[in-house]
C-alpha positions as a LaTeX table, in Angstrom:
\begin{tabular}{lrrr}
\hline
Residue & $x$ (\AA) & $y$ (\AA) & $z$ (\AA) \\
\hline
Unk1 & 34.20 & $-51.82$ & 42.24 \\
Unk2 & 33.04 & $-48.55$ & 44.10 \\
Unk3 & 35.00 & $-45.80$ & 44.61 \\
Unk4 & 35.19 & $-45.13$ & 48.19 \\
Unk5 & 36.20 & $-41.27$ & 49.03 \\
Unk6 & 33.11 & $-40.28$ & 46.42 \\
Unk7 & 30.69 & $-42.30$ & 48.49 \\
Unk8 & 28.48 & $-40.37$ & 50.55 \\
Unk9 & 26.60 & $-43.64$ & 51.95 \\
Unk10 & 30.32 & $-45.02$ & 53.63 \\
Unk11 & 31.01 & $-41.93$ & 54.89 \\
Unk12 & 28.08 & $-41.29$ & 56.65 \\
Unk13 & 28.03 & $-44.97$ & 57.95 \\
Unk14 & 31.62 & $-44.76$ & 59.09 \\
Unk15 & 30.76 & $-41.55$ & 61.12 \\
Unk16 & 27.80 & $-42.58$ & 62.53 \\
Unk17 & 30.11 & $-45.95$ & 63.78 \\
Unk18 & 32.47 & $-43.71$ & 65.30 \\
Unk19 & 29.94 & $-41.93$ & 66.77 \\
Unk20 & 28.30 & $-45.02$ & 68.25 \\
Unk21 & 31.60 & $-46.66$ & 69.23 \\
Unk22 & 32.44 & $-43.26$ & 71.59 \\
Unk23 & 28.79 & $-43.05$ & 73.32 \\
Unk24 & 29.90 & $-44.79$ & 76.65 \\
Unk25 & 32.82 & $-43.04$ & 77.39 \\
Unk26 & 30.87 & $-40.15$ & 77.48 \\
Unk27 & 28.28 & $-41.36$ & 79.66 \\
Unk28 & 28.45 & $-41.35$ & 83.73 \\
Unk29 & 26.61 & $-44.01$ & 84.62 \\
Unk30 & 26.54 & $-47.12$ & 81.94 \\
Unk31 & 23.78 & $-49.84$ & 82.40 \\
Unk32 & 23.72 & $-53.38$ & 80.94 \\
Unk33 & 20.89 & $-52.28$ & 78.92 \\
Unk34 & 22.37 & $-49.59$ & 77.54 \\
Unk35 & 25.46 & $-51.08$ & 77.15 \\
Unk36 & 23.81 & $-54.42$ & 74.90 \\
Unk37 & 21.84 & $-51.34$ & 73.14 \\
Unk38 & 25.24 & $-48.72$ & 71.95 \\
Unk39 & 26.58 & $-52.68$ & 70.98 \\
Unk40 & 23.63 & $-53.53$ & 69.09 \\
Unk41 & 23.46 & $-49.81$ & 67.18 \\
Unk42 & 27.03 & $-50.26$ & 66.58 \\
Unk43 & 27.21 & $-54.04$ & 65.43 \\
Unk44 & 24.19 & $-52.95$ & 63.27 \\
Unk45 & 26.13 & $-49.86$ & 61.39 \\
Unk46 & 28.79 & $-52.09$ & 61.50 \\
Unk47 & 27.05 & $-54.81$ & 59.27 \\
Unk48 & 25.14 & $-52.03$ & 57.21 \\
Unk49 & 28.54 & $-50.82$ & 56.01 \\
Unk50 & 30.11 & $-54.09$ & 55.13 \\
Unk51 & 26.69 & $-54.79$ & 53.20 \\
Unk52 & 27.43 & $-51.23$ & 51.53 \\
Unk53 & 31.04 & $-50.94$ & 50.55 \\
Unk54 & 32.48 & $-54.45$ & 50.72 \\
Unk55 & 34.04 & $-56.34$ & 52.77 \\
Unk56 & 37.40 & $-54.53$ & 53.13 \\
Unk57 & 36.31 & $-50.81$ & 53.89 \\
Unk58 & 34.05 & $-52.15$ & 56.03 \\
Unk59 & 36.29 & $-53.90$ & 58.00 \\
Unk60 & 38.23 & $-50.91$ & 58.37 \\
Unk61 & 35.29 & $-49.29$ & 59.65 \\
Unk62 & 34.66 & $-51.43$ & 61.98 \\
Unk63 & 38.16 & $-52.16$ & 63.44 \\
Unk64 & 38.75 & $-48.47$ & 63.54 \\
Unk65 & 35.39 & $-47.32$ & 65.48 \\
Unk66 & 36.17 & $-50.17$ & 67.82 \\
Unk67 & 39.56 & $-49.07$ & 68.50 \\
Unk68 & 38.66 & $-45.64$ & 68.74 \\
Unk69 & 36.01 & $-46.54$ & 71.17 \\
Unk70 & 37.92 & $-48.37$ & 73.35 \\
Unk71 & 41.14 & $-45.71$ & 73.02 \\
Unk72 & 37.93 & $-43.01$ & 74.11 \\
Unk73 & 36.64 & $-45.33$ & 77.40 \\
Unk74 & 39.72 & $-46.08$ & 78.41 \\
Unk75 & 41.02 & $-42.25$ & 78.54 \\
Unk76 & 37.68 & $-41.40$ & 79.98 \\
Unk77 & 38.17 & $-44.04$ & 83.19 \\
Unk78 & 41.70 & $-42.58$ & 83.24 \\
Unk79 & 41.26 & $-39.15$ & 83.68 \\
Unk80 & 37.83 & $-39.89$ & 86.04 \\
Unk81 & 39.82 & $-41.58$ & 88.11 \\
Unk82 & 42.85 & $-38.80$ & 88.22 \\
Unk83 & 40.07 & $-36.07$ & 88.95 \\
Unk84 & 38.40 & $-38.43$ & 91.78 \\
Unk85 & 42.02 & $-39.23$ & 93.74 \\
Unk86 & 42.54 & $-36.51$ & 95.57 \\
Unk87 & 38.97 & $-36.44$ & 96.87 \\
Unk88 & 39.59 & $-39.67$ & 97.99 \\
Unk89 & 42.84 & $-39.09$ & 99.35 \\
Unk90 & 41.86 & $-35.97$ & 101.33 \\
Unk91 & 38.17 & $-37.68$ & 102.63 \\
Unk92 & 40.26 & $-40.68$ & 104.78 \\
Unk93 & 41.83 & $-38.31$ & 107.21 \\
\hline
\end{tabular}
C-alpha cells in the first residue's frame, strides 16, 4: 500500500491534471483539435495516475481536475460574457 502525501510521482501527476483540466478556460478561441488534444493530455495523466497510485487516489484525481475544469470554463464564459454585455447593449442603438 503506498503512502500517498510522501509521493512525489502523484503529486506531480495530480498537478499536471489540474493543470491540463484548466487549459481551455484560459484560451480565447478553442478549436476541435485542440479541444480532442487538452482531452487526450488529460485522459492520458488521468490513466498514468490511476496506473501509479491505485485506483482510488486516482479517481480522486481525476474527478477533481474534471470538476475543477469545468467549475474554471464555466466562470470563464460567465464573466466573458458579463464584460462583452454592455458592448453589446450600447452597439444596437
Amino acid at each position: 500500500m503506498m503512502n500517498i502525501p510522501q509521493e512525489p510521482a502523484y503529486w506531480l501527476l495530480s498537478a499536471g491534471c489540474l493543470c491540463v483540466a484548466s487549459l481551455p478556460a484560459l484560451m480565447r478561441k478553442i478549436t476541435k483539435a485542440r479541444a480532442i488534444a487538452i482531452a487526450a493530455l488529460w485522459l492520458a495523466l488521468c490513466a498514468a495516475t490511476i496506473w501509479q497510485s491505485n485506483l482510488l487516489p486516482g479517481l480522486a484525481t481525476t474527478l477533481v481536475s474534471g470538476l475543477w475544469g469545468v467549475i474554471l470554463l464555466a466562470a470563464s464564459l460567465i464573466f466573458s460574457g458579463i464584460r462583452s454585455m454592455p458592448n453589446r447593449r450600447f452597439e444596437e442603438r
